[in-house]
VMD Tcl script that draws the C-alpha trace (Angstrom):
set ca {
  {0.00 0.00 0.00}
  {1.38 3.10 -0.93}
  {1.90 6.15 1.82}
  {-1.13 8.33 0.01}
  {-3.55 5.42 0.79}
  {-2.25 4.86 4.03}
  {-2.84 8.78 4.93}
  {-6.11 8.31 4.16}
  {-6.73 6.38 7.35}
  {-5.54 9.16 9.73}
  {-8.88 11.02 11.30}
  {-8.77 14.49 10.45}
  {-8.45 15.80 14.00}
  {-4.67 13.82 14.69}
  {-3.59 15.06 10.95}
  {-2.36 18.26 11.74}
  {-0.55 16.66 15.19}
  {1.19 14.13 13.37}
  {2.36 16.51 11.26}
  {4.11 18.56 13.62}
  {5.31 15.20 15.52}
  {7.17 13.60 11.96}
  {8.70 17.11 11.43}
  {10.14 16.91 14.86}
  {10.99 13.57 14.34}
  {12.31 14.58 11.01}
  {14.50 17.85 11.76}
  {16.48 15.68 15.03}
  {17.08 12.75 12.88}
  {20.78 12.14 12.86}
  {20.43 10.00 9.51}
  {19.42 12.99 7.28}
  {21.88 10.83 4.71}
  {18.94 8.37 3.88}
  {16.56 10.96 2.95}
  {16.37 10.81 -1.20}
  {16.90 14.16 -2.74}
  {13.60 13.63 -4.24}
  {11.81 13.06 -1.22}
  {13.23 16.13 0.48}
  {12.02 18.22 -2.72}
  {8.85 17.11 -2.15}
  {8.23 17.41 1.38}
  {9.53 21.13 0.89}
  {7.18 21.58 -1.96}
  {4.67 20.70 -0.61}
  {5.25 22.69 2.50}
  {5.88 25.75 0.46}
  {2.10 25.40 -0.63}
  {0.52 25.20 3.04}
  {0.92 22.84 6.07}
  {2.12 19.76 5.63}
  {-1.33 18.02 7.02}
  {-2.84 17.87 3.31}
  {-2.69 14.27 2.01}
  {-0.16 14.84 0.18}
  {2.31 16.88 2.48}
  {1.52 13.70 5.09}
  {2.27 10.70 2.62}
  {5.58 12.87 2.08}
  {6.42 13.03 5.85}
  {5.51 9.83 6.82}
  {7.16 8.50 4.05}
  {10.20 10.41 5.18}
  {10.05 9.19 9.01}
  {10.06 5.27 8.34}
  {13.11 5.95 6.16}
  {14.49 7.80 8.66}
  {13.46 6.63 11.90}
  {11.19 3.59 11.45}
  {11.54 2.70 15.12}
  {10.25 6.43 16.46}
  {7.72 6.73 13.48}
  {6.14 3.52 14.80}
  {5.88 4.24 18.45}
  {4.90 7.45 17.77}
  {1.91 6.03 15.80}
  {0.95 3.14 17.94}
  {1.92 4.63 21.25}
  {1.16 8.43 21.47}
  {-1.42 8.47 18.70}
  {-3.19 5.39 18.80}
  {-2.92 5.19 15.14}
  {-3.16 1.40 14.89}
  {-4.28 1.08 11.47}
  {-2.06 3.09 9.90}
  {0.91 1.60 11.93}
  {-0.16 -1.87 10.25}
  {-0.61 -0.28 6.94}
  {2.99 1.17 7.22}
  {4.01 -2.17 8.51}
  {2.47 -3.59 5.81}
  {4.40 -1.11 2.99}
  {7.64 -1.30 4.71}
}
mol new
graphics top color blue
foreach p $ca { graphics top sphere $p radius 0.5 }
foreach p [lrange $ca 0 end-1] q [lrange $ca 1 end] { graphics top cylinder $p $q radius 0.2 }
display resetview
């Protein structure tokens, strides 16, 4: 399943959180070096056209943090969230 269909699961009201928790998660990451060029365009793209809780902006994010940090994107989602299934979904994709 790709990270657009997977963002569809998230309820609108934890959208805009998760956002701001996979940037966070994003901007300490010490293994910036994994993160495609491509991907990185995008997710500043995207951010240059609003806040990174469209669909879009999210897929790119998320997308970002299980590159990045798989083991913090997944605790953050099961754990703090209680975003089972989108934590299966990404489980799933991985």
């Amino acid at each position: 399943m790709a990270y657009p269909k997977i963002v569809k699961k998230i309820p609108a009201e934890k959208r805009e959180k998760l956002s701001d928790k996979l940037i966070d998660l994003l901007l300490k990451s010490k293994k910036e070096d994994k993160m495609p060029g491509g991907l990185a365009n995008t997710i500043l793209s995207q951010w240059q056209q609003g806040p990174l809780t469209t669909e879009e902006g999210l897929a790119a994010l998320l997308e970002a943090a299980v590159l990045l940090e798989s083991e913090k994107t997944m605790e953050l989602l099961e754990q703090e969230l209680q975003l089972m299934d989108v934590a299966k979904a990404v489980k799933e994709a991985k």
